[in-house]
FINU-483145 format. One record per residue: residue number from 1; chain; x, y, z of N, C-alpha, C in turn. Coordinates in steps of 0.1 Angstrom, whole numbers, plus 5000, padded with zeros to 4 digits. Each point is the difference from the previous one (the first is absolute). Layout:
<atoms>
@seq NUM | mol A | neast X | nnorth Y | nup Z | caeast X | canorth Y | caup Z | ceast X | cnorth Y | cup Z
...
</atoms>
This chain:
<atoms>
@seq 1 | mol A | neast 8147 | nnorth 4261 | nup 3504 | caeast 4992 | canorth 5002 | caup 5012 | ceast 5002 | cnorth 5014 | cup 5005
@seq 2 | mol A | neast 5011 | nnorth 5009 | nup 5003 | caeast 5000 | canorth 5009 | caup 5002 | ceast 4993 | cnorth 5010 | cup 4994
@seq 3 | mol A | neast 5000 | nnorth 5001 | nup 4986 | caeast 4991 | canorth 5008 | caup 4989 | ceast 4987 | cnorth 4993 | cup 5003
@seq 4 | mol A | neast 4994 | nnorth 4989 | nup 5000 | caeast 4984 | canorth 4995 | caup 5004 | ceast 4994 | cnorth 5008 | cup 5014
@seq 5 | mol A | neast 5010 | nnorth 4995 | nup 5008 | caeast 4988 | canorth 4999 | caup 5009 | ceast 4996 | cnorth 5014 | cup 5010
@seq 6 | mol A | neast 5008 | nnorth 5011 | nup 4996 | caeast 4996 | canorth 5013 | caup 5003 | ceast 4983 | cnorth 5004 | cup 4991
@seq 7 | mol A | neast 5000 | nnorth 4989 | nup 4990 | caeast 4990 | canorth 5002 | caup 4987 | ceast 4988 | cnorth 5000 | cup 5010
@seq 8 | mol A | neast 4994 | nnorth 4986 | nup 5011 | caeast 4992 | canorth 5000 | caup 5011 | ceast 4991 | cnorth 4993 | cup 4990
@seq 9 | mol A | neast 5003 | nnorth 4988 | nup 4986 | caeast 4993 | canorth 5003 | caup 4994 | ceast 4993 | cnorth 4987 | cup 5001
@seq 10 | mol A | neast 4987 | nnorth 4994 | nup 4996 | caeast 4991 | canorth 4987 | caup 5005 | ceast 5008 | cnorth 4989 | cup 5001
@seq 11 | mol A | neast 4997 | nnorth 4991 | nup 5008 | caeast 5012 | canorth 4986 | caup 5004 | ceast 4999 | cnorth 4991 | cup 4987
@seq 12 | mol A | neast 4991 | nnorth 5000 | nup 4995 | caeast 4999 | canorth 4993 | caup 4984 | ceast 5007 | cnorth 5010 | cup 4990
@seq 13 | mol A | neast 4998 | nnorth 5013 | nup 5002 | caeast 5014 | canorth 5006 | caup 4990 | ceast 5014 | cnorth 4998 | cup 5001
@seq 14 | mol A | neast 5001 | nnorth 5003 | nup 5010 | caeast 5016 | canorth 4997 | caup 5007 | ceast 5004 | cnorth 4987 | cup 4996
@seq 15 | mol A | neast 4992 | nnorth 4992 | nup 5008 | caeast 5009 | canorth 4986 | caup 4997 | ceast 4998 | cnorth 4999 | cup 4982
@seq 16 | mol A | neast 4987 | nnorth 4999 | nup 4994 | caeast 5003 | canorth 5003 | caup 4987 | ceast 5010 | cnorth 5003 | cup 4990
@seq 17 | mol A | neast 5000 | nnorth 5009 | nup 5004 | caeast 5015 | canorth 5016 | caup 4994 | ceast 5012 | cnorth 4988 | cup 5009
@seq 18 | mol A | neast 5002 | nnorth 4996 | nup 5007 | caeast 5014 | canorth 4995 | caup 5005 | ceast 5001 | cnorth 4989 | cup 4993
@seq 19 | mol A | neast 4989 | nnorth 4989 | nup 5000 | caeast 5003 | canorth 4983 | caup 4991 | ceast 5003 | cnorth 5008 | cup 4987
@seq 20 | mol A | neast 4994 | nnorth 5011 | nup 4987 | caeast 5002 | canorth 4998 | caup 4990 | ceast 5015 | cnorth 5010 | cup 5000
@seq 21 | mol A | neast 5002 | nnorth 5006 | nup 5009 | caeast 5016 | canorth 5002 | caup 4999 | ceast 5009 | cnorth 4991 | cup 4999
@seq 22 | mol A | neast 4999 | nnorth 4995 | nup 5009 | caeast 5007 | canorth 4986 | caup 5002 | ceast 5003 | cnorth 4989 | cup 4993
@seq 23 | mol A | neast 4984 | nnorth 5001 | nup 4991 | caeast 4999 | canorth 4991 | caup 4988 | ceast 5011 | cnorth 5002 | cup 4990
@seq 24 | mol A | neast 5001 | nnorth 5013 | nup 4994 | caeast 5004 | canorth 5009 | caup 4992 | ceast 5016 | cnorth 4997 | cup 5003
@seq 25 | mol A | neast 5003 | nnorth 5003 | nup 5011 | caeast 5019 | canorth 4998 | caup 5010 | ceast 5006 | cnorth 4988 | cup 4993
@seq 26 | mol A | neast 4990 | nnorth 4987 | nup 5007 | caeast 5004 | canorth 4989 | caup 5002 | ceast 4998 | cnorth 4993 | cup 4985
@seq 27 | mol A | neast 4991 | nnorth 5008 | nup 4990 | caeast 5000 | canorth 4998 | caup 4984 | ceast 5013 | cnorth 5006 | cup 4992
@seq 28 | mol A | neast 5003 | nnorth 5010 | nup 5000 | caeast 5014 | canorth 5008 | caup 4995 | ceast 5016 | cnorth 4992 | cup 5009
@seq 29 | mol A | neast 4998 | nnorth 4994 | nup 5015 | caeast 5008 | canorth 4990 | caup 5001 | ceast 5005 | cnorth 4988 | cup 4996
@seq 30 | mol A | neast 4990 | nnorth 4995 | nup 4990 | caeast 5000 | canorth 4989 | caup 4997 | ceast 5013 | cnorth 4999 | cup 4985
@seq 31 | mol A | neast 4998 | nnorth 5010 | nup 4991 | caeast 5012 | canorth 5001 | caup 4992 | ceast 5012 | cnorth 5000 | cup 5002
@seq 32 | mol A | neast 5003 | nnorth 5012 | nup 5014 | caeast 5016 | canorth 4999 | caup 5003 | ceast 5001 | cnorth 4981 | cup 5006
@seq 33 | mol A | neast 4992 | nnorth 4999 | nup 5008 | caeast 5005 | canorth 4987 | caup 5008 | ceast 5001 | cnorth 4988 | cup 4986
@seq 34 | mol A | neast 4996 | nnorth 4998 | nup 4990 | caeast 4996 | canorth 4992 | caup 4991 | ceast 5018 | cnorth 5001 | cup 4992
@seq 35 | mol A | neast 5000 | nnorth 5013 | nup 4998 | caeast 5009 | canorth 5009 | caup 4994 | ceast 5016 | cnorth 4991 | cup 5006
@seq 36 | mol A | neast 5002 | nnorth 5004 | nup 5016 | caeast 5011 | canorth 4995 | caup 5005 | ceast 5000 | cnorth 4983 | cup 5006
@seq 37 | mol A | neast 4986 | nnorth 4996 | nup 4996 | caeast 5007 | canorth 4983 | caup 5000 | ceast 4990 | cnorth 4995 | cup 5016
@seq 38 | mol A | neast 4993 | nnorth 5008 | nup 5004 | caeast 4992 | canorth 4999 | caup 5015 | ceast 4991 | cnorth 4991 | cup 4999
@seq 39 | mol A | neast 4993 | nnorth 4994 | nup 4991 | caeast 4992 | canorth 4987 | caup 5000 | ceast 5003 | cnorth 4986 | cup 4997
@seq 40 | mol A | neast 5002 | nnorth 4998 | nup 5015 | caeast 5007 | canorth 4986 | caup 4995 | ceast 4985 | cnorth 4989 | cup 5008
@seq 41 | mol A | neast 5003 | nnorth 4985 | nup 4988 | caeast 4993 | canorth 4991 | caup 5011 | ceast 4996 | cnorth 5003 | cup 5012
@seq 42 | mol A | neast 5008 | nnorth 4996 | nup 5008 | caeast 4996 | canorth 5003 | caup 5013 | ceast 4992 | cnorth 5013 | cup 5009
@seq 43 | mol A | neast 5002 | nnorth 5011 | nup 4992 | caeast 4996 | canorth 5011 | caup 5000 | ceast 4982 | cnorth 4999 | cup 4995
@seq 44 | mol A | neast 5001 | nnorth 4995 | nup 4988 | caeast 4984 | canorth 5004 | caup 4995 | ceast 4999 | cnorth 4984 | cup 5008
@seq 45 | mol A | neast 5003 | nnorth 4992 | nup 5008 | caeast 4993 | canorth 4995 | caup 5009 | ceast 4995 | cnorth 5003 | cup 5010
@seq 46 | mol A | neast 5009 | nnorth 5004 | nup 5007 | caeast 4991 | canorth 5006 | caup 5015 | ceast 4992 | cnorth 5011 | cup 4997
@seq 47 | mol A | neast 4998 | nnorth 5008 | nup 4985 | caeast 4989 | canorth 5005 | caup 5002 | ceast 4987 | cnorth 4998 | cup 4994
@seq 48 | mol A | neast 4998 | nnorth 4988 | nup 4997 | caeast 4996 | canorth 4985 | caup 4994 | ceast 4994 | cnorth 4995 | cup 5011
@seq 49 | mol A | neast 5004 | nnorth 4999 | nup 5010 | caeast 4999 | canorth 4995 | caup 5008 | ceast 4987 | cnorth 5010 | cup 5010
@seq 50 | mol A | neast 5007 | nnorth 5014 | nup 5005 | caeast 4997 | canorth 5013 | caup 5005 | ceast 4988 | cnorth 4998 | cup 4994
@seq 51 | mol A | neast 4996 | nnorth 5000 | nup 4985 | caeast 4986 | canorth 5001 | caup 4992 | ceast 4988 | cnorth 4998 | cup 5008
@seq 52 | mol A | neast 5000 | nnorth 4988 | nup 5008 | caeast 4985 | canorth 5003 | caup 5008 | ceast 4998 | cnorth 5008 | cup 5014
@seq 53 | mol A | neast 5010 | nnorth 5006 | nup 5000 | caeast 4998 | canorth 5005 | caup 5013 | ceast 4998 | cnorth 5019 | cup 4997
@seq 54 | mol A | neast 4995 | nnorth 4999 | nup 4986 | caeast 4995 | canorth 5018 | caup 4994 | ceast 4989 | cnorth 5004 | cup 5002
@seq 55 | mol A | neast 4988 | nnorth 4984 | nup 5001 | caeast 4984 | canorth 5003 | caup 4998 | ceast 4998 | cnorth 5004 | cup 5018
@seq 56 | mol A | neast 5008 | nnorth 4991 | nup 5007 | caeast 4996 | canorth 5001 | caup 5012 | ceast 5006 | cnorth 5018 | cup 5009
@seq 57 | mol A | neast 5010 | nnorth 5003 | nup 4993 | caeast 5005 | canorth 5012 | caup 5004 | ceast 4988 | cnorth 5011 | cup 4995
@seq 58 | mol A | neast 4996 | nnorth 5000 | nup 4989 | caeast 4989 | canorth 5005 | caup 4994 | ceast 4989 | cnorth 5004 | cup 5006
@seq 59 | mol A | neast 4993 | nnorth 4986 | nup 5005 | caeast 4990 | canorth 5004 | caup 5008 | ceast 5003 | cnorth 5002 | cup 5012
@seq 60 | mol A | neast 5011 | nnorth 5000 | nup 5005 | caeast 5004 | canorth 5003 | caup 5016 | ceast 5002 | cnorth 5016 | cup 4998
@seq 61 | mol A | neast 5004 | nnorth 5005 | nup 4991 | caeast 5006 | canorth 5013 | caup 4997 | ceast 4980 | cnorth 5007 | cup 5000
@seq 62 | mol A | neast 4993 | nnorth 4994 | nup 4988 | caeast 4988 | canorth 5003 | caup 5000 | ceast 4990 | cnorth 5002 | cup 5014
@seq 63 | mol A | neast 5004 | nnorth 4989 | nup 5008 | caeast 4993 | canorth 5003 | caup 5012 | ceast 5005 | cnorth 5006 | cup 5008
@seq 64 | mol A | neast 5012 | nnorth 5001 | nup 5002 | caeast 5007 | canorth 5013 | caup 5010 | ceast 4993 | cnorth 5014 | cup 4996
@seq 65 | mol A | neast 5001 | nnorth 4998 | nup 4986 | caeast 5000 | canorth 5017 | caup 4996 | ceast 4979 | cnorth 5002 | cup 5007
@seq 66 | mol A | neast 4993 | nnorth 4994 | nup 4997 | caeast 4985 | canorth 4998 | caup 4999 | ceast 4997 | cnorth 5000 | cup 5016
@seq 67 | mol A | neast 5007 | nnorth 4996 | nup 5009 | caeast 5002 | canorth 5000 | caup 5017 | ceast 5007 | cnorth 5006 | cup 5009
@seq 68 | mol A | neast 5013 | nnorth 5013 | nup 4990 | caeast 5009 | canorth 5010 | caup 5008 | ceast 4993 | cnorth 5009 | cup 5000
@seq 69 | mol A | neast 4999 | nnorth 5007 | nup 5010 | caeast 4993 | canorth 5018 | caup 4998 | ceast 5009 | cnorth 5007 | cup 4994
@seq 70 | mol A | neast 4996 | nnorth 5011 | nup 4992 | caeast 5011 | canorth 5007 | caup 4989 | ceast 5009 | cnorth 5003 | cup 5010
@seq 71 | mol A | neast 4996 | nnorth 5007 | nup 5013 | caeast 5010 | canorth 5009 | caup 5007 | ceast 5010 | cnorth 4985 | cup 5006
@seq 72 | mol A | neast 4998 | nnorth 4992 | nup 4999 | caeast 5011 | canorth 4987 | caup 5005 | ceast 5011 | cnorth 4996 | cup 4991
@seq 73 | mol A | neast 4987 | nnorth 5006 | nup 4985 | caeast 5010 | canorth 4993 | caup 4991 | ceast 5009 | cnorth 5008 | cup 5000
@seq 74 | mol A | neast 4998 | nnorth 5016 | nup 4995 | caeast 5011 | canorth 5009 | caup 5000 | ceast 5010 | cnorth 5002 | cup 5012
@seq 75 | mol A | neast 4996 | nnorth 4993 | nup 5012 | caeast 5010 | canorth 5001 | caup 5011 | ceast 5012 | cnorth 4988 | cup 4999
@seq 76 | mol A | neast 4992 | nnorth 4987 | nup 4996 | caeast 5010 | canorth 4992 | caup 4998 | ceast 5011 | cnorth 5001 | cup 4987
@seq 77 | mol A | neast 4992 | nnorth 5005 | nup 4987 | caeast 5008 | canorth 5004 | caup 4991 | ceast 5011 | cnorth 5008 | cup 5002
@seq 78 | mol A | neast 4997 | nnorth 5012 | nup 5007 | caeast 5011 | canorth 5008 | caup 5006 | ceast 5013 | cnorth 4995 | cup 5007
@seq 79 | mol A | neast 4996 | nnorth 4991 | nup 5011 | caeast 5004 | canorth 4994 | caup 5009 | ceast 5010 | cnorth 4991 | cup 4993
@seq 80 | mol A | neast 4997 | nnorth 4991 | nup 4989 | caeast 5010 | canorth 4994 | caup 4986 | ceast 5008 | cnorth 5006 | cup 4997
@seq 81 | mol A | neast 4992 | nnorth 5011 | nup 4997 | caeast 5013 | canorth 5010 | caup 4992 | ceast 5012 | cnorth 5009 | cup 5007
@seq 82 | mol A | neast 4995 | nnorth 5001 | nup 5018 | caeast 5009 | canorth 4999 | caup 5005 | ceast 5011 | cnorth 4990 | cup 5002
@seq 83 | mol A | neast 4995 | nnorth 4992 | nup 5006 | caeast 5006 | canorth 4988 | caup 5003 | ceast 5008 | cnorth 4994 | cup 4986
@seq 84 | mol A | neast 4995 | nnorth 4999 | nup 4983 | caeast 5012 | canorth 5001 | caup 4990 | ceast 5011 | cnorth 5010 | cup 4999
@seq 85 | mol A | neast 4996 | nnorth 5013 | nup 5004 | caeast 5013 | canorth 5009 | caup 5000 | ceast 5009 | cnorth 5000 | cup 5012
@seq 86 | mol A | neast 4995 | nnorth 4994 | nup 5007 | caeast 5011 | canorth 5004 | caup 5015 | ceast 5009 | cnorth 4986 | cup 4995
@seq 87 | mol A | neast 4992 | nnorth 4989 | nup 4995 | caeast 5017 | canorth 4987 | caup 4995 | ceast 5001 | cnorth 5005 | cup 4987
@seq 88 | mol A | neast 4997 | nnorth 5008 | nup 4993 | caeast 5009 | canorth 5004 | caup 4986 | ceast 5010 | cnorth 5009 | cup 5008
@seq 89 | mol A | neast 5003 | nnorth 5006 | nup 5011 | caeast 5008 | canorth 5007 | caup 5008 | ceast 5005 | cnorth 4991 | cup 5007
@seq 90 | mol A | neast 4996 | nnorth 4992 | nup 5007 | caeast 5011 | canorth 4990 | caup 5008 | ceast 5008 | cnorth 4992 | cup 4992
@seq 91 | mol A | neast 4999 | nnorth 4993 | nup 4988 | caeast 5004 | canorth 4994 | caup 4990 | ceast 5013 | cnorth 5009 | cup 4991
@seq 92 | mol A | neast 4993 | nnorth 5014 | nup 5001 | caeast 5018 | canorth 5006 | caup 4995 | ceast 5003 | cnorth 5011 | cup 5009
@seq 93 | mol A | neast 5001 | nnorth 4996 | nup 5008 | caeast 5007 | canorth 5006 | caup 5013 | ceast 5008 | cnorth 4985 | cup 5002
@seq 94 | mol A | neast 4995 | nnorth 4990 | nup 5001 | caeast 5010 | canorth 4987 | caup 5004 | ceast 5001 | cnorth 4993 | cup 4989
</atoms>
């Protein structure tokens, strides 16, 4: 996010460019966690479970982006990305 969003670049690119990052993250994590023993029952249940609640985030994510004005989006995005560094600072400071 820091590298994106000085980009200013269309709300369909950004979020774009961010899910297939993400994709990519949470695909290369899948080995180590497999690797050290992290899927257990209970584990691929709850997100088994979680499964239907992707389509609806989807289109909720779809209509936010289709109903925020870009300058809102970029203010809230910013506003995230303060608000995640100030507790990655609270968190190791305490």
């Amino acid at each position: 996010m820091v590298y994106m969003l000085p980009q200013r670049l269309p709300q369909a690119t950004l979020v774009a460019t961010m899910n297939f990052f993400f994709l990519i993250v949470n695909a290369v994590k899948l080995v180590p966690y497999a690797w050290l023993g992290q899927f257990s029952t209970d584990n691929l249940l709850a997100s088994l479970v979680l499964v239907p609640l992707v389509p609806v985030g989807v289109h909720l994510g779809r209509w936010l982006q289709s109903h925020v004005n870009h300058e809102v989006f970029y203010r809230i995005s910013e506003i995230g990305l303060l608000l995640a560094g100030l507790q990655l600072i609270y968190q190791s400071a305490f």
